[in-house]
SEMI-875690 format. One record per atom (N, C-alpha, C): x, y, z; chain; residue in one letter; residue number from 1. Coordinates in Angstrom, 2 decimals, padded with zeros to 5 digits, m for minus. Layout:
residues N
c1,c2,c3,c,r,k
X,Y,Z,A,a,NUM .
...
END
This chain:
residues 181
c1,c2,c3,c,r,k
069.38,133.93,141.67,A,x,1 .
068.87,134.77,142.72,A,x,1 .
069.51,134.31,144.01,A,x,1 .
070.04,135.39,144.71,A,x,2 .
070.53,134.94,146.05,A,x,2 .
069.90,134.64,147.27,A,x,2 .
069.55,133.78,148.10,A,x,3 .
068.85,133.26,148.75,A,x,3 .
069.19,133.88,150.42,A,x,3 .
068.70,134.46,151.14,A,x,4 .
069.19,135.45,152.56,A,x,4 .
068.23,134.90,153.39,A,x,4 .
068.58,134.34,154.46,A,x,5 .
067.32,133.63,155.54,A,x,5 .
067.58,134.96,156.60,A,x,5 .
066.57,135.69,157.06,A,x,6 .
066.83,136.41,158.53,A,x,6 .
065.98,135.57,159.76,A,x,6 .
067.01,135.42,160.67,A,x,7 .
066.82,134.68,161.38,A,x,7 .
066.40,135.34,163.03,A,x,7 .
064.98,134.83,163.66,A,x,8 .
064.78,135.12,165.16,A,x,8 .
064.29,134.13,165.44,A,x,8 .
064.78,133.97,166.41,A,x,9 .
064.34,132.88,167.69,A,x,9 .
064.50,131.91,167.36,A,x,9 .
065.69,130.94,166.49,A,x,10 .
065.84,129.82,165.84,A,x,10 .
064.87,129.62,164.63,A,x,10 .
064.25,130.58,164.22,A,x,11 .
063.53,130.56,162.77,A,x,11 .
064.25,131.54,162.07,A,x,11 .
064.13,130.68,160.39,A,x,12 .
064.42,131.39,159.28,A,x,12 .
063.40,131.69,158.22,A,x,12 .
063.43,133.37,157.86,A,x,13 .
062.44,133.11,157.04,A,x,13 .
062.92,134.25,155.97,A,x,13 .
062.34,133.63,154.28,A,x,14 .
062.52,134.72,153.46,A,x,14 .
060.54,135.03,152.66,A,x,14 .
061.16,136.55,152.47,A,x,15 .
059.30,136.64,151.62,A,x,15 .
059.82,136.89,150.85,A,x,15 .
059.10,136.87,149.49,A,x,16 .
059.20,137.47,147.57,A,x,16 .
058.00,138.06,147.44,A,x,16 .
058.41,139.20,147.27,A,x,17 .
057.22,140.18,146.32,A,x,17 .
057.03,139.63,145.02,A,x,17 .
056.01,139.09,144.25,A,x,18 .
056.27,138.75,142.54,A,x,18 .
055.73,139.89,141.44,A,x,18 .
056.09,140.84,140.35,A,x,19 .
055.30,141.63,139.86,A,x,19 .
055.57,140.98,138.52,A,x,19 .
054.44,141.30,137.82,A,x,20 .
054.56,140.78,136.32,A,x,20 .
055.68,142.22,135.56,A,x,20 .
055.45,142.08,134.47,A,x,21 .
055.97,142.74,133.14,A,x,21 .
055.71,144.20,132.82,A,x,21 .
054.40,144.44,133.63,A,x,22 .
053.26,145.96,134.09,A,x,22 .
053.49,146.17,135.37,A,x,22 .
054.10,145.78,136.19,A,x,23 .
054.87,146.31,137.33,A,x,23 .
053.31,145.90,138.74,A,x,23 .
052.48,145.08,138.02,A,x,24 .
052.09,145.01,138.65,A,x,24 .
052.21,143.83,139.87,A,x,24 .
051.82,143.46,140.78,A,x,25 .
051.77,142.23,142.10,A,x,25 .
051.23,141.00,141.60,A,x,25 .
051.85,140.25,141.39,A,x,26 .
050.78,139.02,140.79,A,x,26 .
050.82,137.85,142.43,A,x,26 .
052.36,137.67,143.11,A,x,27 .
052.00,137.08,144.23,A,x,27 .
053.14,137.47,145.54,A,x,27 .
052.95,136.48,146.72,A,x,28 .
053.70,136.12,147.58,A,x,28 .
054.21,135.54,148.03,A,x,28 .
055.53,134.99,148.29,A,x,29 .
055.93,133.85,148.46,A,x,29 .
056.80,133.99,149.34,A,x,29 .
056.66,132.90,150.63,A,x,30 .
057.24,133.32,151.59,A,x,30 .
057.51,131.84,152.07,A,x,30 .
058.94,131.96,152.67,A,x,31 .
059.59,130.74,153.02,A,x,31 .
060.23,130.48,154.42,A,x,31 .
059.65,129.18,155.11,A,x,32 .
060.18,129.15,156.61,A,x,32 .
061.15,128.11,156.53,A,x,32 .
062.10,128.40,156.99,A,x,33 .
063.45,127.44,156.95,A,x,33 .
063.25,126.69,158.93,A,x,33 .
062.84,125.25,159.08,A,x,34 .
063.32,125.14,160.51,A,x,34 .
064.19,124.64,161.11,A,x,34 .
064.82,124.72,161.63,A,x,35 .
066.17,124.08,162.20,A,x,35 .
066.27,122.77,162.00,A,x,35 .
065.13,121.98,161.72,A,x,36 .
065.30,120.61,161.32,A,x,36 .
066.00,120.48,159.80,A,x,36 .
065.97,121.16,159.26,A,x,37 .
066.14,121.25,157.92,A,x,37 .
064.81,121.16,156.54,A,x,37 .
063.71,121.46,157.26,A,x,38 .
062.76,121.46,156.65,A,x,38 .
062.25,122.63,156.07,A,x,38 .
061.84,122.82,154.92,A,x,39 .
061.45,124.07,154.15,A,x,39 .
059.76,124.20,153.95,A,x,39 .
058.72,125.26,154.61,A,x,40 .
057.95,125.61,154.42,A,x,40 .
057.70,126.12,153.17,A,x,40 .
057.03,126.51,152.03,A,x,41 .
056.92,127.44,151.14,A,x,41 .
055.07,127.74,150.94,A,x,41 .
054.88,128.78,151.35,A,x,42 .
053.58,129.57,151.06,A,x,42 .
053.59,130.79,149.85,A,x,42 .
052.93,130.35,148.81,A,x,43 .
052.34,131.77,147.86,A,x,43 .
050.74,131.48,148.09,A,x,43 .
050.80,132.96,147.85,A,x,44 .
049.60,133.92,147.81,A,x,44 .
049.39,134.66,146.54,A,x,44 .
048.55,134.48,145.72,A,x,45 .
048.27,135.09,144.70,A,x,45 .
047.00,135.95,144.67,A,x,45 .
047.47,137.32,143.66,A,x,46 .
046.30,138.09,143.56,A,x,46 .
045.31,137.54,142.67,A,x,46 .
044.27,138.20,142.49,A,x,47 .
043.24,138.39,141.31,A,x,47 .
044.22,138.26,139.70,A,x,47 .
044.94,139.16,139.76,A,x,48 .
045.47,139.45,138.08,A,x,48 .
046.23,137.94,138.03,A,x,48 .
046.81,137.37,139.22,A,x,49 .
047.54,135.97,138.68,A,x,49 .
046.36,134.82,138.41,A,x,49 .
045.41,134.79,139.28,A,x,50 .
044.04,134.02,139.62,A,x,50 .
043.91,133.71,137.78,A,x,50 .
043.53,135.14,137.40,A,x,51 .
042.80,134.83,136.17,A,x,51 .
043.85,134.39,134.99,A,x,51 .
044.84,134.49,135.27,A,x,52 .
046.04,133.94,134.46,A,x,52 .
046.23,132.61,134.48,A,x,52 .
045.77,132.17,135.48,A,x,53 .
045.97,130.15,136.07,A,x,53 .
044.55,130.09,135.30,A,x,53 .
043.34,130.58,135.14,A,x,54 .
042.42,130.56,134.21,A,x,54 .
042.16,130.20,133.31,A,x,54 .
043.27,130.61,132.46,A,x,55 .
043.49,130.94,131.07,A,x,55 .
044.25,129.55,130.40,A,x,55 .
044.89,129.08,131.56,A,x,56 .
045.69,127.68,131.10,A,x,56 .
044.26,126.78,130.84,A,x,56 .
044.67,125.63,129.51,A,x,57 .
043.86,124.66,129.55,A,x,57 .
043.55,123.73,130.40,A,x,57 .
044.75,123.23,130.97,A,x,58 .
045.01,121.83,131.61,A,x,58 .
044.66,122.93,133.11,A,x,58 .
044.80,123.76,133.48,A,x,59 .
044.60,123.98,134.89,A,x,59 .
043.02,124.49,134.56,A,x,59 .
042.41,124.52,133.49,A,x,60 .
040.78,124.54,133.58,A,x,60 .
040.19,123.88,134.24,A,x,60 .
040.80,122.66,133.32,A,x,61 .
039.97,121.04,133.65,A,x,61 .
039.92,120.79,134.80,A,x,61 .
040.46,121.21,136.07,A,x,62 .
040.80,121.41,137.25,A,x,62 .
039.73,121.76,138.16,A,x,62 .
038.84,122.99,137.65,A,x,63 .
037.95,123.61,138.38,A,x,63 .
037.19,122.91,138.33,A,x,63 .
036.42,122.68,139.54,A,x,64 .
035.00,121.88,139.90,A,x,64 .
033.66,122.76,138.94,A,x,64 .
032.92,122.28,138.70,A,x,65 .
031.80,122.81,137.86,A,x,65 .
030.34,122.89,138.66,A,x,65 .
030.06,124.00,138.64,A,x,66 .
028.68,124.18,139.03,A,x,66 .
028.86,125.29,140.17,A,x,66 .
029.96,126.16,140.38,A,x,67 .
030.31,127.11,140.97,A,x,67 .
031.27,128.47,140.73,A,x,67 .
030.98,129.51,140.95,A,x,68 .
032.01,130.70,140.21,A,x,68 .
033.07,130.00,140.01,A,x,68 .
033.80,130.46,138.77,A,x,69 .
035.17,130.15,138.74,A,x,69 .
036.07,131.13,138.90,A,x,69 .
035.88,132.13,139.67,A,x,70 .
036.70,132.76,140.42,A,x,70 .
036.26,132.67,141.78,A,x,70 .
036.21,131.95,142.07,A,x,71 .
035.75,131.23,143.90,A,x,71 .
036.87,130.19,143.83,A,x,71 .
036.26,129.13,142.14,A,x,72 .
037.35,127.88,142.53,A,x,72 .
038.68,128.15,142.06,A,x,72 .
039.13,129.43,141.13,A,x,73 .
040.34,129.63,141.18,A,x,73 .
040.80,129.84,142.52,A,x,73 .
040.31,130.69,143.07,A,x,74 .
040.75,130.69,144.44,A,x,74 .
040.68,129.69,145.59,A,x,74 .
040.08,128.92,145.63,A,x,75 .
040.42,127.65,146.30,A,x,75 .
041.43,126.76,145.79,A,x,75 .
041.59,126.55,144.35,A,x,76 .
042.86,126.47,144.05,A,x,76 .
043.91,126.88,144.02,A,x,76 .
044.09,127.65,143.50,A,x,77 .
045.14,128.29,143.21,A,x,77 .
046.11,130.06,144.24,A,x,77 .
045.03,130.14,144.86,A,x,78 .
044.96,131.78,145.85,A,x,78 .
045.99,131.48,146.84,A,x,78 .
046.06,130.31,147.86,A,x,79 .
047.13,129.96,148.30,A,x,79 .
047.60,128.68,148.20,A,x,79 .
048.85,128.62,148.06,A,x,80 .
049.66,127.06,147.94,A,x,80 .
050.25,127.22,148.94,A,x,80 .
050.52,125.73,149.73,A,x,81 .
051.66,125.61,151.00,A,x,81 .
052.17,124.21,150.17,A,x,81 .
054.09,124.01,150.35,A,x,82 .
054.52,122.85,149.65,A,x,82 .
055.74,122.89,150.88,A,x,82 .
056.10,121.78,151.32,A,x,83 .
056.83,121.10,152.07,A,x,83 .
058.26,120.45,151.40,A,x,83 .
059.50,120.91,151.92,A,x,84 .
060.33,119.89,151.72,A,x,84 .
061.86,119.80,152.75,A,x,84 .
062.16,118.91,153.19,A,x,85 .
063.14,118.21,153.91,A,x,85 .
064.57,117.29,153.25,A,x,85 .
064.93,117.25,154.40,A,x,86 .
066.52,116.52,154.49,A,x,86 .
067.63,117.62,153.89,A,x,86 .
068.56,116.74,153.24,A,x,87 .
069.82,117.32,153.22,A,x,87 .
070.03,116.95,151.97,A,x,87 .
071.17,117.84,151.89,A,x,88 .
072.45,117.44,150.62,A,x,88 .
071.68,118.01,149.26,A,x,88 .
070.45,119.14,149.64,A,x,89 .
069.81,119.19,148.22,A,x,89 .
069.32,120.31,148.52,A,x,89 .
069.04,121.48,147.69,A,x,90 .
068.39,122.82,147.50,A,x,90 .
066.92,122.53,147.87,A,x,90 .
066.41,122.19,149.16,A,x,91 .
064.79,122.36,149.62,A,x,91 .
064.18,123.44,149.32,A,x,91 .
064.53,124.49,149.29,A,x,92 .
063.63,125.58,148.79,A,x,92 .
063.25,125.35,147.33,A,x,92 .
064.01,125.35,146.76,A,x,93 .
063.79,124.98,145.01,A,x,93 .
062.99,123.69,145.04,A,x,93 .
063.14,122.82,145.74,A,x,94 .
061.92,121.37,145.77,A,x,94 .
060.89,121.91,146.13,A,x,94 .
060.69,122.12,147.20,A,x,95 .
059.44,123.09,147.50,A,x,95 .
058.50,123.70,146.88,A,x,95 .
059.29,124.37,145.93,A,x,96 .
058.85,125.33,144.93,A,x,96 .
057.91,124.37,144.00,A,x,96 .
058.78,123.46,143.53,A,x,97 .
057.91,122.72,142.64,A,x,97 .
056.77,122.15,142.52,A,x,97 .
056.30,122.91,141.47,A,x,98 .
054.69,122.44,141.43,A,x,98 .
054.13,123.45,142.02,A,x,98 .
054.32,124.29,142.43,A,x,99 .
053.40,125.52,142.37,A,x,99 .
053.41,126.38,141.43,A,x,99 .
052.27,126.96,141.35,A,x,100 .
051.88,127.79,140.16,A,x,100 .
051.75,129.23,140.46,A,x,100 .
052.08,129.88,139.85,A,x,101 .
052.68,131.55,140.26,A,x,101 .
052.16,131.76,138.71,A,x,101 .
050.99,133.08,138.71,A,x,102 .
050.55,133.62,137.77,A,x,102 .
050.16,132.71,136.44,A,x,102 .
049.91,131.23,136.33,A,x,103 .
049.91,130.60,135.53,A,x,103 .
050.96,129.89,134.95,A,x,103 .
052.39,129.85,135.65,A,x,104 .
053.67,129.17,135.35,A,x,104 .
053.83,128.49,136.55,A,x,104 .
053.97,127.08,136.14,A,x,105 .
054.66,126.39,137.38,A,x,105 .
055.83,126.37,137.35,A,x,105 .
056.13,126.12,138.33,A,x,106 .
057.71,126.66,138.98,A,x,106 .
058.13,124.71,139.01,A,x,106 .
059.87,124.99,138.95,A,x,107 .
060.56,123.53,138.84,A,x,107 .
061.44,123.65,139.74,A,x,107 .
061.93,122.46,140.33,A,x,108 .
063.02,122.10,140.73,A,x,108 .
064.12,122.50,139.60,A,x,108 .
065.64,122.20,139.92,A,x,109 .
066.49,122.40,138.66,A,x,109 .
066.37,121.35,137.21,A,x,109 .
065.70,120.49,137.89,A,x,110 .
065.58,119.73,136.45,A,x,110 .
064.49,118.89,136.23,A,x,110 .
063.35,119.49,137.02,A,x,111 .
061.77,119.37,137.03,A,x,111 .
060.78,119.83,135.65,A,x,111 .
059.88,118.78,135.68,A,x,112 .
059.16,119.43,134.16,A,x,112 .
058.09,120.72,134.82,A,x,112 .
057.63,121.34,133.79,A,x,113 .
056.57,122.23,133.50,A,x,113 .
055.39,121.88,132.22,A,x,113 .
054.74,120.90,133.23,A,x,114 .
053.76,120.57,131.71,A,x,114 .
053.26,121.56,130.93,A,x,114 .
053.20,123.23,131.19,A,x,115 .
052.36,123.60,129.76,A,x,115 .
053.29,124.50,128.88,A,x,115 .
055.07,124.05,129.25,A,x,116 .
056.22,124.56,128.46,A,x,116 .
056.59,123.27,127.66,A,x,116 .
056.41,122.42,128.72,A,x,117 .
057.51,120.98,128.00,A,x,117 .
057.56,120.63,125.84,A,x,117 .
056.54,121.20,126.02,A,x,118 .
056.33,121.06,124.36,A,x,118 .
057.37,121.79,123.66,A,x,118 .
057.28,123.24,124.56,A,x,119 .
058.60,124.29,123.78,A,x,119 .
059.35,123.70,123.95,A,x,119 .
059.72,123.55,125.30,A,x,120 .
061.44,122.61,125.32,A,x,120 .
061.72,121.75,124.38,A,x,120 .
060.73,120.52,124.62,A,x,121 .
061.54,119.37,123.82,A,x,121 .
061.90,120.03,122.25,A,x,121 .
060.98,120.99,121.86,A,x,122 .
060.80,121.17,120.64,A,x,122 .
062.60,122.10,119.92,A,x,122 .
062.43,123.02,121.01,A,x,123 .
064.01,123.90,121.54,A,x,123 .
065.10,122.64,121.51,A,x,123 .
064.96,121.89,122.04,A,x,124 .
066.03,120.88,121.60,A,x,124 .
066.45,120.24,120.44,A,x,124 .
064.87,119.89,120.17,A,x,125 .
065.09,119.23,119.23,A,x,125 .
065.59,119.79,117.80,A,x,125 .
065.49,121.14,117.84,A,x,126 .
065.61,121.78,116.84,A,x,126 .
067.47,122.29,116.50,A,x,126 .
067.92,122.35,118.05,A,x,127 .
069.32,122.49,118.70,A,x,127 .
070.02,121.75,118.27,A,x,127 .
069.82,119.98,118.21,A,x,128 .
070.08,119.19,118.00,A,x,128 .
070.30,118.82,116.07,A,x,128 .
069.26,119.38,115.57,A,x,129 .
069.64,119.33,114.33,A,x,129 .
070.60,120.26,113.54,A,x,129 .
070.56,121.74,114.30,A,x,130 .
071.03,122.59,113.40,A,x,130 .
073.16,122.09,113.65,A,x,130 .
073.38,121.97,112.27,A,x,131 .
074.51,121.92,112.10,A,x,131 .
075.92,122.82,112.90,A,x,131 .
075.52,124.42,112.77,A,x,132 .
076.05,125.11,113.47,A,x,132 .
075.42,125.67,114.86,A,x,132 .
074.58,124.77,115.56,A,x,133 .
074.45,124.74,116.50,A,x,133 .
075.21,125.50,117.82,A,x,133 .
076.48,125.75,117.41,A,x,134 .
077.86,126.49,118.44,A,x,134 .
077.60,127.59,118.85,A,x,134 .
076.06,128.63,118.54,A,x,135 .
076.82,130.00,118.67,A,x,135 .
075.74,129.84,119.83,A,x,135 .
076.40,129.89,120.85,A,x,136 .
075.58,130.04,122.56,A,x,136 .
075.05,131.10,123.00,A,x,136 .
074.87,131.75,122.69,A,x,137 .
074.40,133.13,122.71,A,x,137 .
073.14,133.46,122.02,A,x,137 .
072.99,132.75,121.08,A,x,138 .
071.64,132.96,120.31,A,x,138 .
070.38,131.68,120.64,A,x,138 .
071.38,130.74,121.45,A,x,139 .
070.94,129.17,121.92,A,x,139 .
070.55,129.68,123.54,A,x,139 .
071.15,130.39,124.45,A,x,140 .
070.93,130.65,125.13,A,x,140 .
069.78,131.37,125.61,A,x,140 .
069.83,132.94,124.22,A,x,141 .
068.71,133.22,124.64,A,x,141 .
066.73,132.46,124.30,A,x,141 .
067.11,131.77,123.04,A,x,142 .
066.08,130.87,123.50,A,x,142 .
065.71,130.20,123.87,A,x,142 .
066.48,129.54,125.03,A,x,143 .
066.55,128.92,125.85,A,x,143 .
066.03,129.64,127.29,A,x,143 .
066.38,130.81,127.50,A,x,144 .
065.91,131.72,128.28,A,x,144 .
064.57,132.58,128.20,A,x,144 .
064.52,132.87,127.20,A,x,145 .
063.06,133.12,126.69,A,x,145 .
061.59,131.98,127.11,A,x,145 .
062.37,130.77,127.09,A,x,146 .
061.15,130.06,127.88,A,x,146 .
061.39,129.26,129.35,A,x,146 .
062.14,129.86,129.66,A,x,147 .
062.73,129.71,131.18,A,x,147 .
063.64,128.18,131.53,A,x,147 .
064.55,128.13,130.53,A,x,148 .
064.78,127.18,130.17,A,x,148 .
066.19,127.21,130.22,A,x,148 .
067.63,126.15,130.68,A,x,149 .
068.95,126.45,130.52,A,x,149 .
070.01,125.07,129.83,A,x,149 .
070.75,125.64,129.33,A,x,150 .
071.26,124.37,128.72,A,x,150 .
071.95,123.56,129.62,A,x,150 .
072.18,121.82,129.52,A,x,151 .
073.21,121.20,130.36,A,x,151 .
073.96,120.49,129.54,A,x,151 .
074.75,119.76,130.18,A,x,152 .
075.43,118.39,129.97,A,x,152 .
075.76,118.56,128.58,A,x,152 .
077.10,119.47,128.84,A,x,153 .
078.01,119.78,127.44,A,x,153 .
079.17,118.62,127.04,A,x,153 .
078.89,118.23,125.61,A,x,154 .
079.84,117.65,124.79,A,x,154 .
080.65,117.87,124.20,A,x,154 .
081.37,117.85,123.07,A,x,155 .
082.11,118.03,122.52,A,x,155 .
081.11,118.11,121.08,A,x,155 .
080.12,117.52,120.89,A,x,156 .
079.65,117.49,119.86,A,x,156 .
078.41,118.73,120.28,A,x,156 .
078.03,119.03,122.13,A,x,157 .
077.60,120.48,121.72,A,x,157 .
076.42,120.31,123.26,A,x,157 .
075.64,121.06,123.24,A,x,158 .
074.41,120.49,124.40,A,x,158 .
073.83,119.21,124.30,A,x,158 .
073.60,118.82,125.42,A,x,159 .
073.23,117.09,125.29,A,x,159 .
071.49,117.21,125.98,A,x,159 .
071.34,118.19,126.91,A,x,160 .
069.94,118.73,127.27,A,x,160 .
069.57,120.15,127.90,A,x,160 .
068.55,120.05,128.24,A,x,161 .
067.68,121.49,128.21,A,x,161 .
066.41,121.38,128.96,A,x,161 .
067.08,121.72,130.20,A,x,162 .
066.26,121.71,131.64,A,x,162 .
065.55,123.06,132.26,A,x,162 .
064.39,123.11,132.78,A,x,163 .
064.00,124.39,133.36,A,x,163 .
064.32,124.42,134.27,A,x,163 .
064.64,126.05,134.45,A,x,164 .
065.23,127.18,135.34,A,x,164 .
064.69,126.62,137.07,A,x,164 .
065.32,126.51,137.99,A,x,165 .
064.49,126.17,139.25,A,x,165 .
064.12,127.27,140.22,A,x,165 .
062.54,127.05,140.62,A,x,166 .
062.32,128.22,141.23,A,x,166 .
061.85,129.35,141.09,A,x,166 .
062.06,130.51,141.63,A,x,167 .
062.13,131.78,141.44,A,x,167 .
062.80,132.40,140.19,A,x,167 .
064.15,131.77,140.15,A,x,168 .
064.41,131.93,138.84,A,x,168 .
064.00,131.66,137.38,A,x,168 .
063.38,130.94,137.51,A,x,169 .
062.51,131.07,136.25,A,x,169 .
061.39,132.42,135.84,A,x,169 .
060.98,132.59,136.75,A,x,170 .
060.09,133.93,136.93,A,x,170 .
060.55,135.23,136.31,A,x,170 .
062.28,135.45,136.89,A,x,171 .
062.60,136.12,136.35,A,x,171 .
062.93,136.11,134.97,A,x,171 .
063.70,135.07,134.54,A,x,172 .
063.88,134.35,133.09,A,x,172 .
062.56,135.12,132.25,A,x,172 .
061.64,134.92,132.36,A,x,173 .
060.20,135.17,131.98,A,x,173 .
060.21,136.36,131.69,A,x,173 .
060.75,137.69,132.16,A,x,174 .
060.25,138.72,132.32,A,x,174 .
059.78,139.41,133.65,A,x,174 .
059.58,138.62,135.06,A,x,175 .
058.97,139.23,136.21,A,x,175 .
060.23,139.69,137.05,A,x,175 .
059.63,140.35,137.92,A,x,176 .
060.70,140.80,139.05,A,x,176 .
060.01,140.32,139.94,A,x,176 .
061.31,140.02,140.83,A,x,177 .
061.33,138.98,142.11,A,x,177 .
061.89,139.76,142.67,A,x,177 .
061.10,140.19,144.22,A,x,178 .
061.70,141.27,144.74,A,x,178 .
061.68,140.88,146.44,A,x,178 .
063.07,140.71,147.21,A,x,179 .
063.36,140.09,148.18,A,x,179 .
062.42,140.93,149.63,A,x,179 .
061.62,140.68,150.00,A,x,180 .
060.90,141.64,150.78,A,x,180 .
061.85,141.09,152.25,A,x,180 .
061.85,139.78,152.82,A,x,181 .
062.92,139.98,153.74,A,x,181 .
063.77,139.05,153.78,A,x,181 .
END
């Protein structure tokens, strides 16, 4: 995905529309670039993503008990703000990480996703055994299917299998990411 800052008054900023698979809005994500080199990142999630972060186990255990849990999804999960700085490195994609968009957390380029990591390792591991392993195209797409891309090529073939960073993973998934400015 191509990344476009529009810029006033020495600020940069981009928004993302997010829709699921039903064309519907699941969030917002909007990014302030400041001349220091520091990256703001704010999402906003609807209801239909709310109850999707729900549905995960490990982000259950999360909710405080003894109050709606669509109150504490939303104190969790309704808005995220994530911070990141310096140089020489994709801050927006750091940023990103560790927020949760419709029930998928989002990675850096070679950041985990605890409630995929199982597919992955498993995607590898399975990569790793098959003999004719070579045909990239059929490795790729399941590799893509769980937002997932191959690295660190050998001669004897992929050496690992890192998730997608960002926004891009979203799309990987099935969603559209749609550049609002």
């Amino acid at each position: 995905m191509k990344q476009v800052r529009e810029t006033s008054a020495g600020k940069s900023i981009s928004a993302f529309v997010i829709l699921n698979k039903r064309g519907e809005q699941v969030a917002t994500v909007q990014a302030h670039y400041a001349n220091s080199g520091r990256v703001t990142v704010n999402v906003w999630q609807t209801s239909i993503a709310l109850d999707n972060c729900c549905k995960r186990p490990d982000l259950w255990s999360q909710l405080p008990t003894g109050q709606d849990y669509k109150y504490a999804a939303y104190e969790l999960w309704g808005f995220q703000e994530s911070h990141a700085g310096g140089s020489g490195y994709d801050c927006y994609t750091a940023a990103l990480a560790g927020l949760i968009v419709d029930g998928h957390t989002l990675a850096d380029h070679s950041g985990l996703v605890p409630e995929d990591d199982k597919k992955r390792a498993a995607l590898l591991k399975k990569y790793q055994r098959d003999p004719n392993a070579h045909d990239d195209e059929y490795w790729r797409e399941k590799a893509h299917a769980i937002g997932c891309h191959w690295a660190n090529w050998t001669t004897d073939g992929w050496r690992s299998l890192h998730f997608i960073g960002g926004l891009d993973r979203l799309e990987r998934l099935g969603y559209r990411v749609i550049q609002a400015i």
